[in-house]
C-alpha positions in Angstrom: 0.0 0.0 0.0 1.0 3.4 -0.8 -1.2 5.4 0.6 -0.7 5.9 4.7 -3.1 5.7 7.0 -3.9 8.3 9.0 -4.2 7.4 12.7 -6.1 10.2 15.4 -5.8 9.7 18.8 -8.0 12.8 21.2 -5.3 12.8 23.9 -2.1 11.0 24.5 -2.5 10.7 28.3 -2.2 7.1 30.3 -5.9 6.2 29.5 -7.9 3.6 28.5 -8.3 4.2 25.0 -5.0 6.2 23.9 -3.8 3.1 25.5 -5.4 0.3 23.7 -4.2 2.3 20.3 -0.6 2.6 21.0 -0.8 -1.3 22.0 -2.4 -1.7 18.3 -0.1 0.3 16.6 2.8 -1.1 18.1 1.5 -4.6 17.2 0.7 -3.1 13.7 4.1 -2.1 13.5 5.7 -5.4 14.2 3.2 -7.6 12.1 2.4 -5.2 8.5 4.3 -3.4 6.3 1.1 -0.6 6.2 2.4 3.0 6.7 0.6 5.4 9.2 1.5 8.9 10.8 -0.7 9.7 14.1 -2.1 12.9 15.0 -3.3 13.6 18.5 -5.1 16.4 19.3 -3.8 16.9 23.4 -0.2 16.3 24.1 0.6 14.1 26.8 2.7 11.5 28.6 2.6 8.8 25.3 3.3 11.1 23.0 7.1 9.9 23.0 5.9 6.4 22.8 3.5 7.4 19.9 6.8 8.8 18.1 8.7 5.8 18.3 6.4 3.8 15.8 5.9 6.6 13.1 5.5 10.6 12.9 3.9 12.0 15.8 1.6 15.6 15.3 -0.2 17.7 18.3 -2.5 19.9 17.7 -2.6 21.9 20.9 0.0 22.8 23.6 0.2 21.0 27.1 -0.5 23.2 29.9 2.5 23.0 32.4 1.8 21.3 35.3 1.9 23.2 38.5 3.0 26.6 36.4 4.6 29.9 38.2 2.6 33.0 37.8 5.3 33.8 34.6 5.6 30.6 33.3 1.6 30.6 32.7 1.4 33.8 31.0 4.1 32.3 28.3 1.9 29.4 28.1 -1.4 31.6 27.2 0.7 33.8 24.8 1.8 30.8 22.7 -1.6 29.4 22.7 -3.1 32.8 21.7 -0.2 34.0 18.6 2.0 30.6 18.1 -0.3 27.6 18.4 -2.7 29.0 15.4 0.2 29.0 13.3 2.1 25.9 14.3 -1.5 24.6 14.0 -1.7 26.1 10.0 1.5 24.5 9.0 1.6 21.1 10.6 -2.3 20.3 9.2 -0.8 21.4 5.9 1.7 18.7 6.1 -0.6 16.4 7.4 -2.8 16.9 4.0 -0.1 16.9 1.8 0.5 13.5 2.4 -1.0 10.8 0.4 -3.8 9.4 3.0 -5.9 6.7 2.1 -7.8 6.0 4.9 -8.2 7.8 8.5 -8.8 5.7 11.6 -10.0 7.9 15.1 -9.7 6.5 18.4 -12.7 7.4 20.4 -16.0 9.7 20.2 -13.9 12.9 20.9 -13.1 14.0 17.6 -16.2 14.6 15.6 -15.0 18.6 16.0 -11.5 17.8 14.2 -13.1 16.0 11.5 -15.1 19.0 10.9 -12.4 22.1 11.5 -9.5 20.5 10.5 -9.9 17.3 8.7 -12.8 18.2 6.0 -10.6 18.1 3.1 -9.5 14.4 3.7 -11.1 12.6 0.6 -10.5 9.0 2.6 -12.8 6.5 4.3 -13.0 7.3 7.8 -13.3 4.4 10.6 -14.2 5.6 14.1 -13.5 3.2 17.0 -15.7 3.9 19.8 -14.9 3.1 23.3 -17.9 5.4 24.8 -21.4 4.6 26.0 -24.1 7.3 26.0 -23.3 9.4 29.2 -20.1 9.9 27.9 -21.2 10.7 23.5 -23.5 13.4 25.0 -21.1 15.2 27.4 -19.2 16.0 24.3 -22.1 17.7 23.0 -24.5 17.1 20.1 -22.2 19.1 17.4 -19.0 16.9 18.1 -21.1 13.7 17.6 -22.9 15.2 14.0 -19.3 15.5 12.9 -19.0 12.0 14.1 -21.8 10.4 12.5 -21.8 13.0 9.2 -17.6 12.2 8.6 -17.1 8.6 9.7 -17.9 5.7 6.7 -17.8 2.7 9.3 -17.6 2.2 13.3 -15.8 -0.2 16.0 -17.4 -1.1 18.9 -15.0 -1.8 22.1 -18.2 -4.1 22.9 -21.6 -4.9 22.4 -23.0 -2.9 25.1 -21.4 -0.1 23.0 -22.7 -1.1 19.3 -26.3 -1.4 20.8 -26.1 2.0 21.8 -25.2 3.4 18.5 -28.0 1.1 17.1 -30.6 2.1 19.5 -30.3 5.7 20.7 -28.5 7.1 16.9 -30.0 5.0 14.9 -26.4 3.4 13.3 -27.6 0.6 11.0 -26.3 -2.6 12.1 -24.0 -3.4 9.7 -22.1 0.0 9.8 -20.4 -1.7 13.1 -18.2 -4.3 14.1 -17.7 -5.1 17.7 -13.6 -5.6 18.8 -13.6 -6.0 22.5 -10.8 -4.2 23.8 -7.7 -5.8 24.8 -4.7 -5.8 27.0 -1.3 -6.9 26.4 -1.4 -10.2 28.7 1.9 -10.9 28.7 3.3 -7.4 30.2 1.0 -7.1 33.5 3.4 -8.1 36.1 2.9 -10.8 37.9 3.9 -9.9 41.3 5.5 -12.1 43.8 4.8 -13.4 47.2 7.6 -11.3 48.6 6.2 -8.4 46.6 2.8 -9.1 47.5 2.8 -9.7 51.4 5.2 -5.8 51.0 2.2 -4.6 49.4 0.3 -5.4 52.5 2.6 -4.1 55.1 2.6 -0.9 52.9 -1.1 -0.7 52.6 -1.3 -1.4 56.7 -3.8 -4.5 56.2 -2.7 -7.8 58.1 -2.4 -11.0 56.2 -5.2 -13.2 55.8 -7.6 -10.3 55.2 -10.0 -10.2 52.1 -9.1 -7.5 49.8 -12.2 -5.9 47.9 -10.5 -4.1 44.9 -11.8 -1.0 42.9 -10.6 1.4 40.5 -10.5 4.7 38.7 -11.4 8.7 39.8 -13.7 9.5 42.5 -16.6 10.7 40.1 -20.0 9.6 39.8 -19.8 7.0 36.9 -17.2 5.0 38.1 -19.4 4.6 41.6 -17.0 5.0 44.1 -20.3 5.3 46.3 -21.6 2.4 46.2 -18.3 1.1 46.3 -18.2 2.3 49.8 -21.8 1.8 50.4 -21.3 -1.8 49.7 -18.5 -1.7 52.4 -20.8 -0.6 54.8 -23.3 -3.2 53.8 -20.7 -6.3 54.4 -19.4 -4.3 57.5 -22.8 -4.9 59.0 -22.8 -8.8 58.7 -20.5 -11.3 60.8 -18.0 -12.6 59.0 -15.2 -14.7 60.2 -12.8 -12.9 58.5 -11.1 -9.7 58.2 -12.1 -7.0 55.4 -10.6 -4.0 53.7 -11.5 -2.3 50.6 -8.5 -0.5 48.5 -9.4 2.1 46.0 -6.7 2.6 43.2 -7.0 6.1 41.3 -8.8 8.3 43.9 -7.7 12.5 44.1 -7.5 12.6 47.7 -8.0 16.7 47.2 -11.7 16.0 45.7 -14.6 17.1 47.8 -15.7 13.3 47.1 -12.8 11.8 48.9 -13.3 13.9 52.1 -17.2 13.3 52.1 -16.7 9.5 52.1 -14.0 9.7 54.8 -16.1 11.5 56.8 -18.6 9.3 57.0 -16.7 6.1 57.6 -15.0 8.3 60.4 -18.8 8.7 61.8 -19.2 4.8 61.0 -15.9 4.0 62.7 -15.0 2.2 59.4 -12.9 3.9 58.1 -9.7 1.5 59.2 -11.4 -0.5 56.6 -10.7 1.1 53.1 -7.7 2.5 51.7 -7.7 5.7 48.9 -4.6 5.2 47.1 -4.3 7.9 44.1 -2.9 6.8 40.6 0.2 5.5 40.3 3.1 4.0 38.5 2.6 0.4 39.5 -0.9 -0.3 40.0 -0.5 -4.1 39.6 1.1 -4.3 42.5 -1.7 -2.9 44.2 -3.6 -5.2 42.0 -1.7 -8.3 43.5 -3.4 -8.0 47.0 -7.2 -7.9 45.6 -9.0 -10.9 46.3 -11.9 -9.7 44.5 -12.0 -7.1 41.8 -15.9 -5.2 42.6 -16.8 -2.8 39.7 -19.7 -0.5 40.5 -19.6 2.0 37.3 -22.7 3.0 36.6 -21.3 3.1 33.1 -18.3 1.6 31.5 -17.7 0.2 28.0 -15.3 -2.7 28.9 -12.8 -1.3 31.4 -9.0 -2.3 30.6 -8.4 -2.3 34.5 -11.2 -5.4 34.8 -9.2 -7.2 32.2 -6.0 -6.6 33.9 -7.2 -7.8 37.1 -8.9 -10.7 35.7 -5.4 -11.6 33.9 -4.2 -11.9 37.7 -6.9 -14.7 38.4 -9.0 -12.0 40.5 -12.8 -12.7 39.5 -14.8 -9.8 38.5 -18.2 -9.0 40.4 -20.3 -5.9 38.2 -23.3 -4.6 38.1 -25.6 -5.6 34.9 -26.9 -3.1 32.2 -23.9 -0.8 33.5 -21.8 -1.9 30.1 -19.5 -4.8 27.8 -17.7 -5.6 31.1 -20.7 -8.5 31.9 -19.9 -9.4 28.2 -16.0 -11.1 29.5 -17.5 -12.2 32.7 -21.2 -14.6 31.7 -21.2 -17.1 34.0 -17.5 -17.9 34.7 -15.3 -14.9 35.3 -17.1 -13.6 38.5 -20.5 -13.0 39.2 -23.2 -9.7 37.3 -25.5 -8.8 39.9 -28.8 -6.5 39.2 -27.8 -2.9 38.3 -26.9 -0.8 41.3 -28.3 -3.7 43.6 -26.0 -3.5 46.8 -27.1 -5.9 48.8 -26.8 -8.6 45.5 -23.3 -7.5 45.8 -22.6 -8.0 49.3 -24.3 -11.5 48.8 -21.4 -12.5 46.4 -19.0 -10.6 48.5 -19.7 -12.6 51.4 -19.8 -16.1 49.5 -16.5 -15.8 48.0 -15.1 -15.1 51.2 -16.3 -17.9 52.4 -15.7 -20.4 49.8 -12.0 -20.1 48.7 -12.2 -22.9 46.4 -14.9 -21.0 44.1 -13.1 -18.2 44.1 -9.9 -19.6 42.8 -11.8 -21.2 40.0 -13.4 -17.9 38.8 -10.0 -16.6 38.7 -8.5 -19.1 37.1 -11.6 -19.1 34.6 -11.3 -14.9 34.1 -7.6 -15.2 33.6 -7.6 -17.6 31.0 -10.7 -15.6 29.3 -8.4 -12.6 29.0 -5.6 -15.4 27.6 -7.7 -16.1 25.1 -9.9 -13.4 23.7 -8.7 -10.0 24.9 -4.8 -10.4 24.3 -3.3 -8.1 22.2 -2.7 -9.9 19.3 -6.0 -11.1 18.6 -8.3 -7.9 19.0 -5.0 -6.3 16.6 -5.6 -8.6 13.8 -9.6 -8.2 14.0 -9.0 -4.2 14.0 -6.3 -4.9 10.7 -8.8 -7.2 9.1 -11.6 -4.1 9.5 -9.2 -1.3 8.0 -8.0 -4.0 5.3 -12.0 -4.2 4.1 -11.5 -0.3 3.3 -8.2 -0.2 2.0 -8.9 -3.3 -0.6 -11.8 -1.8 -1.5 -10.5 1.8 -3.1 
Protein backbone atom coordinates (compact mmCIF):
# COMPACT_ATOMS: atom_id res chain seq x y z
CA UNK A 1 0.00 0.00 0.00
CA UNK A 2 1.03 3.38 -0.83
CA UNK A 3 -1.18 5.45 0.62
CA UNK A 4 -0.74 5.85 4.72
CA UNK A 5 -3.14 5.75 7.05
CA UNK A 6 -3.85 8.27 8.97
CA UNK A 7 -4.21 7.41 12.68
CA UNK A 8 -6.08 10.24 15.39
CA UNK A 9 -5.77 9.72 18.77
CA UNK A 10 -7.99 12.76 21.22
CA UNK A 11 -5.30 12.77 23.92
CA UNK A 12 -2.14 10.96 24.49
CA UNK A 13 -2.54 10.65 28.29
CA UNK A 14 -2.19 7.13 30.26
CA UNK A 15 -5.89 6.20 29.52
CA UNK A 16 -7.91 3.65 28.55
CA UNK A 17 -8.27 4.22 24.97
CA UNK A 18 -4.97 6.18 23.87
CA UNK A 19 -3.76 3.12 25.45
CA UNK A 20 -5.38 0.31 23.66
CA UNK A 21 -4.22 2.32 20.28
CA UNK A 22 -0.59 2.57 21.01
CA UNK A 23 -0.77 -1.32 22.05
CA UNK A 24 -2.41 -1.70 18.35
CA UNK A 25 -0.12 0.27 16.61
CA UNK A 26 2.78 -1.13 18.07
CA UNK A 27 1.46 -4.62 17.20
CA UNK A 28 0.72 -3.07 13.73
CA UNK A 29 4.06 -2.07 13.46
CA UNK A 30 5.73 -5.43 14.20
CA UNK A 31 3.24 -7.63 12.06
CA UNK A 32 2.39 -5.25 8.51
CA UNK A 33 4.26 -3.40 6.29
CA UNK A 34 1.06 -0.58 6.20
CA UNK A 35 2.43 2.98 6.72
CA UNK A 36 0.58 5.39 9.22
CA UNK A 37 1.54 8.90 10.76
CA UNK A 38 -0.75 9.68 14.06
CA UNK A 39 -2.09 12.86 14.99
CA UNK A 40 -3.31 13.59 18.52
CA UNK A 41 -5.12 16.36 19.27
CA UNK A 42 -3.81 16.87 23.37
CA UNK A 43 -0.24 16.34 24.09
CA UNK A 44 0.57 14.05 26.77
CA UNK A 45 2.69 11.49 28.58
CA UNK A 46 2.56 8.84 25.33
CA UNK A 47 3.30 11.07 23.03
CA UNK A 48 7.13 9.94 23.00
CA UNK A 49 5.87 6.39 22.83
CA UNK A 50 3.48 7.43 19.87
CA UNK A 51 6.76 8.84 18.12
CA UNK A 52 8.71 5.78 18.26
CA UNK A 53 6.40 3.81 15.78
CA UNK A 54 5.92 6.61 13.12
CA UNK A 55 5.53 10.60 12.86
CA UNK A 56 3.87 11.99 15.83
CA UNK A 57 1.57 15.63 15.35
CA UNK A 58 -0.17 17.70 18.29
CA UNK A 59 -2.47 19.93 17.75
CA UNK A 60 -2.61 21.86 20.88
CA UNK A 61 0.03 22.79 23.58
CA UNK A 62 0.24 20.99 27.06
CA UNK A 63 -0.46 23.17 29.93
CA UNK A 64 2.45 23.04 32.45
CA UNK A 65 1.78 21.30 35.28
CA UNK A 66 1.87 23.25 38.51
CA UNK A 67 3.02 26.63 36.44
CA UNK A 68 4.60 29.87 38.17
CA UNK A 69 2.56 33.02 37.79
CA UNK A 70 5.29 33.79 34.57
CA UNK A 71 5.59 30.58 33.33
CA UNK A 72 1.58 30.58 32.74
CA UNK A 73 1.44 33.83 31.02
CA UNK A 74 4.12 32.33 28.29
CA UNK A 75 1.86 29.36 28.11
CA UNK A 76 -1.41 31.63 27.19
CA UNK A 77 0.72 33.85 24.83
CA UNK A 78 1.79 30.82 22.73
CA UNK A 79 -1.55 29.38 22.68
CA UNK A 80 -3.09 32.83 21.72
CA UNK A 81 -0.20 33.98 18.56
CA UNK A 82 2.02 30.61 18.06
CA UNK A 83 -0.32 27.59 18.39
CA UNK A 84 -2.70 28.95 15.37
CA UNK A 85 0.21 29.03 13.25
CA UNK A 86 2.11 25.89 14.29
CA UNK A 87 -1.46 24.60 13.95
CA UNK A 88 -1.73 26.06 10.00
CA UNK A 89 1.49 24.52 9.02
CA UNK A 90 1.56 21.07 10.64
CA UNK A 91 -2.32 20.27 9.23
CA UNK A 92 -0.84 21.38 5.94
CA UNK A 93 1.73 18.75 6.06
CA UNK A 94 -0.56 16.44 7.40
CA UNK A 95 -2.79 16.86 4.00
CA UNK A 96 -0.05 16.89 1.76
CA UNK A 97 0.54 13.47 2.36
CA UNK A 98 -1.00 10.77 0.42
CA UNK A 99 -3.81 9.35 3.03
CA UNK A 100 -5.87 6.65 2.14
CA UNK A 101 -7.82 6.02 4.95
CA UNK A 102 -8.17 7.75 8.48
CA UNK A 103 -8.76 5.65 11.58
CA UNK A 104 -9.98 7.88 15.05
CA UNK A 105 -9.72 6.55 18.39
CA UNK A 106 -12.68 7.39 20.42
CA UNK A 107 -16.05 9.69 20.15
CA UNK A 108 -13.88 12.87 20.86
CA UNK A 109 -13.13 13.98 17.60
CA UNK A 110 -16.21 14.63 15.55
CA UNK A 111 -15.00 18.55 16.05
CA UNK A 112 -11.52 17.84 14.22
CA UNK A 113 -13.07 15.99 11.53
CA UNK A 114 -15.11 18.99 10.85
CA UNK A 115 -12.42 22.11 11.49
CA UNK A 116 -9.51 20.46 10.49
CA UNK A 117 -9.86 17.34 8.71
CA UNK A 118 -12.85 18.20 6.03
CA UNK A 119 -10.58 18.11 3.05
CA UNK A 120 -9.50 14.37 3.66
CA UNK A 121 -11.11 12.60 0.64
CA UNK A 122 -10.53 9.01 2.60
CA UNK A 123 -12.83 6.49 4.25
CA UNK A 124 -13.02 7.27 7.80
CA UNK A 125 -13.25 4.37 10.56
CA UNK A 126 -14.19 5.61 14.05
CA UNK A 127 -13.55 3.16 17.02
CA UNK A 128 -15.66 3.90 19.79
CA UNK A 129 -14.91 3.08 23.34
CA UNK A 130 -17.89 5.35 24.85
CA UNK A 131 -21.42 4.64 26.05
CA UNK A 132 -24.11 7.33 25.97
CA UNK A 133 -23.28 9.37 29.20
CA UNK A 134 -20.13 9.88 27.88
CA UNK A 135 -21.22 10.68 23.50
CA UNK A 136 -23.53 13.43 24.99
CA UNK A 137 -21.11 15.23 27.41
CA UNK A 138 -19.22 15.95 24.33
CA UNK A 139 -22.06 17.72 23.02
CA UNK A 140 -24.46 17.14 20.07
CA UNK A 141 -22.17 19.09 17.38
CA UNK A 142 -18.97 16.86 18.05
CA UNK A 143 -21.15 13.70 17.64
CA UNK A 144 -22.95 15.16 14.00
CA UNK A 145 -19.25 15.53 12.89
CA UNK A 146 -19.00 12.00 14.09
CA UNK A 147 -21.80 10.45 12.45
CA UNK A 148 -21.79 13.00 9.20
CA UNK A 149 -17.65 12.21 8.57
CA UNK A 150 -17.12 8.58 9.65
CA UNK A 151 -17.87 5.67 6.65
CA UNK A 152 -17.79 2.74 9.35
CA UNK A 153 -17.61 2.20 13.31
CA UNK A 154 -15.82 -0.19 15.96
CA UNK A 155 -17.41 -1.14 18.87
CA UNK A 156 -15.04 -1.76 22.12
CA UNK A 157 -18.18 -4.07 22.95
CA UNK A 158 -21.62 -4.92 22.45
CA UNK A 159 -22.99 -2.88 25.06
CA UNK A 160 -21.39 -0.09 22.99
CA UNK A 161 -22.75 -1.11 19.31
CA UNK A 162 -26.29 -1.38 20.78
CA UNK A 163 -26.14 1.96 21.83
CA UNK A 164 -25.24 3.36 18.51
CA UNK A 165 -27.98 1.10 17.08
CA UNK A 166 -30.58 2.07 19.49
CA UNK A 167 -30.26 5.71 20.71
CA UNK A 168 -28.46 7.10 16.92
CA UNK A 169 -30.04 5.00 14.94
CA UNK A 170 -26.41 3.43 13.26
CA UNK A 171 -27.57 0.60 11.04
CA UNK A 172 -26.34 -2.61 12.14
CA UNK A 173 -23.95 -3.44 9.71
CA UNK A 174 -22.05 -0.04 9.81
CA UNK A 175 -20.43 -1.75 13.09
CA UNK A 176 -18.23 -4.26 14.12
CA UNK A 177 -17.68 -5.11 17.71
CA UNK A 178 -13.62 -5.63 18.79
CA UNK A 179 -13.57 -6.04 22.55
CA UNK A 180 -10.75 -4.21 23.76
CA UNK A 181 -7.69 -5.85 24.77
CA UNK A 182 -4.68 -5.81 27.02
CA UNK A 183 -1.28 -6.94 26.38
CA UNK A 184 -1.36 -10.18 28.66
CA UNK A 185 1.95 -10.93 28.72
CA UNK A 186 3.31 -7.45 30.20
CA UNK A 187 0.96 -7.09 33.53
CA UNK A 188 3.36 -8.10 36.11
CA UNK A 189 2.86 -10.82 37.87
CA UNK A 190 3.92 -9.91 41.31
CA UNK A 191 5.54 -12.15 43.82
CA UNK A 192 4.85 -13.38 47.19
CA UNK A 193 7.64 -11.29 48.62
CA UNK A 194 6.16 -8.37 46.55
CA UNK A 195 2.82 -9.05 47.50
CA UNK A 196 2.77 -9.75 51.38
CA UNK A 197 5.25 -5.79 51.04
CA UNK A 198 2.16 -4.59 49.41
CA UNK A 199 0.32 -5.35 52.52
CA UNK A 200 2.64 -4.09 55.10
CA UNK A 201 2.57 -0.92 52.90
CA UNK A 202 -1.13 -0.72 52.58
CA UNK A 203 -1.32 -1.44 56.71
CA UNK A 204 -3.83 -4.48 56.18
CA UNK A 205 -2.71 -7.80 58.11
CA UNK A 206 -2.36 -10.95 56.20
CA UNK A 207 -5.23 -13.16 55.77
CA UNK A 208 -7.63 -10.31 55.20
CA UNK A 209 -9.99 -10.24 52.11
CA UNK A 210 -9.15 -7.46 49.83
CA UNK A 211 -12.18 -5.91 47.88
CA UNK A 212 -10.54 -4.10 44.92
CA UNK A 213 -11.84 -1.00 42.93
CA UNK A 214 -10.57 1.43 40.52
CA UNK A 215 -10.46 4.67 38.68
CA UNK A 216 -11.45 8.72 39.80
CA UNK A 217 -13.73 9.50 42.49
CA UNK A 218 -16.61 10.67 40.08
CA UNK A 219 -19.95 9.56 39.82
CA UNK A 220 -19.76 7.02 36.85
CA UNK A 221 -17.18 4.97 38.06
CA UNK A 222 -19.42 4.60 41.57
CA UNK A 223 -17.02 5.03 44.08
CA UNK A 224 -20.26 5.29 46.31
CA UNK A 225 -21.60 2.40 46.18
CA UNK A 226 -18.28 1.13 46.33
CA UNK A 227 -18.25 2.29 49.81
CA UNK A 228 -21.80 1.75 50.35
CA UNK A 229 -21.28 -1.84 49.67
CA UNK A 230 -18.53 -1.75 52.43
CA UNK A 231 -20.83 -0.56 54.85
CA UNK A 232 -23.31 -3.23 53.79
CA UNK A 233 -20.67 -6.29 54.35
CA UNK A 234 -19.45 -4.33 57.54
CA UNK A 235 -22.75 -4.88 58.98
CA UNK A 236 -22.83 -8.82 58.71
CA UNK A 237 -20.45 -11.30 60.79
CA UNK A 238 -17.99 -12.60 58.95
CA UNK A 239 -15.22 -14.70 60.19
CA UNK A 240 -12.83 -12.94 58.50
CA UNK A 241 -11.07 -9.67 58.23
CA UNK A 242 -12.06 -6.96 55.36
CA UNK A 243 -10.58 -4.03 53.68
CA UNK A 244 -11.54 -2.30 50.57
CA UNK A 245 -8.52 -0.52 48.48
CA UNK A 246 -9.37 2.05 45.95
CA UNK A 247 -6.67 2.63 43.23
CA UNK A 248 -6.95 6.06 41.30
CA UNK A 249 -8.79 8.33 43.90
CA UNK A 250 -7.73 12.52 44.11
CA UNK A 251 -7.49 12.60 47.75
CA UNK A 252 -8.05 16.75 47.23
CA UNK A 253 -11.67 15.96 45.68
CA UNK A 254 -14.56 17.07 47.84
CA UNK A 255 -15.73 13.35 47.06
CA UNK A 256 -12.82 11.81 48.87
CA UNK A 257 -13.28 13.88 52.05
CA UNK A 258 -17.16 13.29 52.12
CA UNK A 259 -16.73 9.51 52.08
CA UNK A 260 -13.96 9.68 54.84
CA UNK A 261 -16.07 11.46 56.82
CA UNK A 262 -18.63 9.31 56.97
CA UNK A 263 -16.67 6.15 57.57
CA UNK A 264 -15.02 8.28 60.40
CA UNK A 265 -18.76 8.69 61.79
CA UNK A 266 -19.22 4.76 60.98
CA UNK A 267 -15.88 4.04 62.65
CA UNK A 268 -15.02 2.25 59.41
CA UNK A 269 -12.87 3.85 58.06
CA UNK A 270 -9.72 1.49 59.17
CA UNK A 271 -11.44 -0.49 56.58
CA UNK A 272 -10.70 1.06 53.11
CA UNK A 273 -7.69 2.46 51.66
CA UNK A 274 -7.67 5.66 48.94
CA UNK A 275 -4.63 5.21 47.07
CA UNK A 276 -4.34 7.89 44.15
CA UNK A 277 -2.92 6.85 40.56
CA UNK A 278 0.19 5.47 40.29
CA UNK A 279 3.07 3.99 38.47
CA UNK A 280 2.57 0.43 39.47
CA UNK A 281 -0.93 -0.26 40.01
CA UNK A 282 -0.46 -4.06 39.64
CA UNK A 283 1.10 -4.35 42.53
CA UNK A 284 -1.66 -2.86 44.17
CA UNK A 285 -3.59 -5.20 41.97
CA UNK A 286 -1.67 -8.33 43.54
CA UNK A 287 -3.43 -7.96 47.03
CA UNK A 288 -7.21 -7.87 45.56
CA UNK A 289 -8.95 -10.94 46.30
CA UNK A 290 -11.94 -9.75 44.54
CA UNK A 291 -12.04 -7.11 41.84
CA UNK A 292 -15.86 -5.16 42.59
CA UNK A 293 -16.79 -2.80 39.70
CA UNK A 294 -19.68 -0.48 40.55
CA UNK A 295 -19.64 2.02 37.33
CA UNK A 296 -22.74 2.96 36.61
CA UNK A 297 -21.28 3.15 33.07
CA UNK A 298 -18.32 1.60 31.52
CA UNK A 299 -17.74 0.19 28.03
CA UNK A 300 -15.31 -2.65 28.89
CA UNK A 301 -12.76 -1.28 31.37
CA UNK A 302 -8.96 -2.27 30.62
CA UNK A 303 -8.37 -2.35 34.52
CA UNK A 304 -11.16 -5.41 34.77
CA UNK A 305 -9.24 -7.20 32.21
CA UNK A 306 -6.00 -6.60 33.91
CA UNK A 307 -7.23 -7.80 37.07
CA UNK A 308 -8.91 -10.71 35.71
CA UNK A 309 -5.43 -11.65 33.95
CA UNK A 310 -4.24 -11.90 37.74
CA UNK A 311 -6.91 -14.75 38.39
CA UNK A 312 -9.02 -11.96 40.45
CA UNK A 313 -12.80 -12.71 39.45
CA UNK A 314 -14.85 -9.80 38.52
CA UNK A 315 -18.18 -8.96 40.35
CA UNK A 316 -20.27 -5.91 38.22
CA UNK A 317 -23.26 -4.57 38.06
CA UNK A 318 -25.55 -5.61 34.95
CA UNK A 319 -26.88 -3.08 32.23
CA UNK A 320 -23.95 -0.85 33.46
CA UNK A 321 -21.81 -1.87 30.13
CA UNK A 322 -19.51 -4.76 27.84
CA UNK A 323 -17.74 -5.62 31.14
CA UNK A 324 -20.71 -8.45 31.94
CA UNK A 325 -19.92 -9.39 28.16
CA UNK A 326 -16.00 -11.05 29.53
CA UNK A 327 -17.51 -12.16 32.69
CA UNK A 328 -21.16 -14.58 31.74
CA UNK A 329 -21.22 -17.11 34.02
CA UNK A 330 -17.51 -17.92 34.73
CA UNK A 331 -15.33 -14.90 35.32
CA UNK A 332 -17.14 -13.59 38.45
CA UNK A 333 -20.51 -12.99 39.17
CA UNK A 334 -23.17 -9.71 37.31
CA UNK A 335 -25.45 -8.83 39.87
CA UNK A 336 -28.85 -6.53 39.17
CA UNK A 337 -27.85 -2.90 38.29
CA UNK A 338 -26.91 -0.84 41.28
CA UNK A 339 -28.31 -3.69 43.59
CA UNK A 340 -26.05 -3.52 46.79
CA UNK A 341 -27.14 -5.89 48.75
CA UNK A 342 -26.84 -8.65 45.52
CA UNK A 343 -23.34 -7.50 45.80
CA UNK A 344 -22.56 -8.00 49.31
CA UNK A 345 -24.31 -11.46 48.81
CA UNK A 346 -21.44 -12.51 46.39
CA UNK A 347 -18.97 -10.56 48.53
CA UNK A 348 -19.75 -12.63 51.36
CA UNK A 349 -19.84 -16.06 49.48
CA UNK A 350 -16.54 -15.84 47.99
CA UNK A 351 -15.11 -15.06 51.20
CA UNK A 352 -16.30 -17.90 52.39
CA UNK A 353 -15.68 -20.43 49.76
CA UNK A 354 -12.05 -20.12 48.65
CA UNK A 355 -12.23 -22.91 46.36
CA UNK A 356 -14.95 -20.97 44.14
CA UNK A 357 -13.14 -18.22 44.15
CA UNK A 358 -9.90 -19.58 42.80
CA UNK A 359 -11.82 -21.21 39.96
CA UNK A 360 -13.37 -17.93 38.79
CA UNK A 361 -9.95 -16.58 38.75
CA UNK A 362 -8.50 -19.10 37.10
CA UNK A 363 -11.57 -19.08 34.57
CA UNK A 364 -11.35 -14.87 34.14
CA UNK A 365 -7.60 -15.16 33.56
CA UNK A 366 -7.62 -17.64 30.97
CA UNK A 367 -10.73 -15.58 29.31
CA UNK A 368 -8.35 -12.61 29.04
CA UNK A 369 -5.61 -15.37 27.63
CA UNK A 370 -7.65 -16.06 25.10
CA UNK A 371 -9.94 -13.38 23.74
CA UNK A 372 -8.67 -10.04 24.86
CA UNK A 373 -4.80 -10.43 24.32
CA UNK A 374 -3.28 -8.08 22.21
CA UNK A 375 -2.72 -9.87 19.30
CA UNK A 376 -5.97 -11.12 18.57
CA UNK A 377 -8.29 -7.93 18.95
CA UNK A 378 -5.04 -6.28 16.64
CA UNK A 379 -5.59 -8.57 13.84
CA UNK A 380 -9.61 -8.25 14.03
CA UNK A 381 -9.03 -4.18 13.97
CA UNK A 382 -6.34 -4.90 10.67
CA UNK A 383 -8.81 -7.21 9.08
CA UNK A 384 -11.61 -4.09 9.46
CA UNK A 385 -9.20 -1.32 7.96
CA UNK A 386 -7.98 -4.01 5.26
CA UNK A 387 -12.02 -4.22 4.07
CA UNK A 388 -11.49 -0.30 3.26
CA UNK A 389 -8.20 -0.24 1.95
CA UNK A 390 -8.87 -3.32 -0.58
CA UNK A 391 -11.75 -1.75 -1.52
CA UNK A 392 -10.48 1.77 -3.14
Amino acid sequence: MSKKILFISNEASRTGAPIVLLNFLKWLKENTDLDFLILSLNDGPLIKDFQKLAPTYTLKLKRPDNPTFSKYIAYKLKLRFIAPIKRYFLLKKINSNDIGLVYANTIANGTAYHKYLSNIKAPLITHIHELDRVIKNYGEFNWENVEKYSDHFIAASGAVKQNLVDSYEIAEDKVDVVHSFVPVGNIARVNEERRREMFQLLNIKEGTFVVGGVGALGFRKGVDLFVQTLIKLSSLELHREVCFVWVGANLDSPSYKTFISDLKKLKLEHKIRFIERVPNPADYFSTFDVFLMTSREDPFPLVCLENASLKTPVICFENAGGISEFVEQDAGFVVPYLDISAMTSKLELLMKDEALRKKLGEAAAQKVKVRHDVPIASAEIKDIIMRFIDSQ
